[in-house]
N, C-alpha and C positions, 0 to 999 in steps of 0.2 A: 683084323678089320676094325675100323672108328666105331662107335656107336651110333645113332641114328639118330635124333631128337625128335622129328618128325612124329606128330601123331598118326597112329595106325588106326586107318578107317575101315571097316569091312567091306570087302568088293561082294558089289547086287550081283546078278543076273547076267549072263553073258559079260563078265570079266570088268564089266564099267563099273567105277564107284559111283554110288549113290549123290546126286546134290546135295550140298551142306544144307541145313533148315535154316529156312528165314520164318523171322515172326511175318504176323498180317500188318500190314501197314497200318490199318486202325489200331495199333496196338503200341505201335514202336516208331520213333523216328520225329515224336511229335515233342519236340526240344522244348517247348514253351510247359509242355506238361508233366515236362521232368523239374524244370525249372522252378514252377510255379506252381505247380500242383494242380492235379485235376478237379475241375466242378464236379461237384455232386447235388443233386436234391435232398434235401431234411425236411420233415416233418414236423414242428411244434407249434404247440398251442393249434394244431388244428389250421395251420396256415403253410403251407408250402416256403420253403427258400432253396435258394441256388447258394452250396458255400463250398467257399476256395481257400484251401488255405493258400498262404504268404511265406515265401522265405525270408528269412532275416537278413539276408544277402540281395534281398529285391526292397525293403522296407526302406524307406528313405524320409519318410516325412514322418512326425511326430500324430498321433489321433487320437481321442477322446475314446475311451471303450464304453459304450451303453449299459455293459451290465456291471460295471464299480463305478463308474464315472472318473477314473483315473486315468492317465495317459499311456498308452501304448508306443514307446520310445522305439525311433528309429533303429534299425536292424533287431528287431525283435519277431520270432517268426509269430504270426498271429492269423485272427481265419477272416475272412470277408463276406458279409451275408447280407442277403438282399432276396427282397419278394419273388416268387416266382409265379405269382398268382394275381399279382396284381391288379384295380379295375380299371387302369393308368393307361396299360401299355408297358412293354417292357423294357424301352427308352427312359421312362417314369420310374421304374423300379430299379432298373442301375445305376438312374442320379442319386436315388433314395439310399445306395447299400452305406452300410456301417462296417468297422474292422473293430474286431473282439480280440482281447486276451483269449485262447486258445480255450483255458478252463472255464471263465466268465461265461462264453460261448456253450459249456459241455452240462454248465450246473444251471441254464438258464430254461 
């Protein structure tokens, strides 16, 4: 007889196989946070920011980095960091983000 390829699942209770496991939807499924990387909140200098990083493959315009003052050339993966605290408004603090070299960002 052929071999089987088929992976072997264990049968639950009363003869039924168990459902396959699905992640939670807050988890999985959210393409843009595969893509682009998930926000996170940081800490410095005692000021809240919202930072994301950037794929290099999403990077398309050339930017001034705040912490060398050197440019940040297109398709270069880099972070994006912007207030999260701001006395603005958070409309105000998204026009305001900057894009960092990654380590500029880590040594800042």
């Amino acid at each position: 007889m052929p071999r089987s390829n088929r992976p072997r699942r264990p049968v639950g209770r009363g003869g039924a196989r168990p459902a396959p496991a699905r992640p939670d939807d807050d988890e999985s499924g959210d393409l843009s946070r595969v893509l682009y990387g998930g926000q996170h909140l940081e800490t410095r200098h005692g000021r809240s920011f919202t930072v994301q990083s950037i794929a290099g493959t999403s990077s398309t315009k050339p930017y001034v980095c705040p912490g060398c003052s050197l440019t940040v050339e297109p398709g270069t993966p880099h972070i994006v960091a912007w207030r999260a605290d701001g006395l603005f408004g958070e409309e105000a603090d998204l026009a305001a983000r900057r894009h960092w070299h990654t380590h500029c960002w880590r040594i800042s």
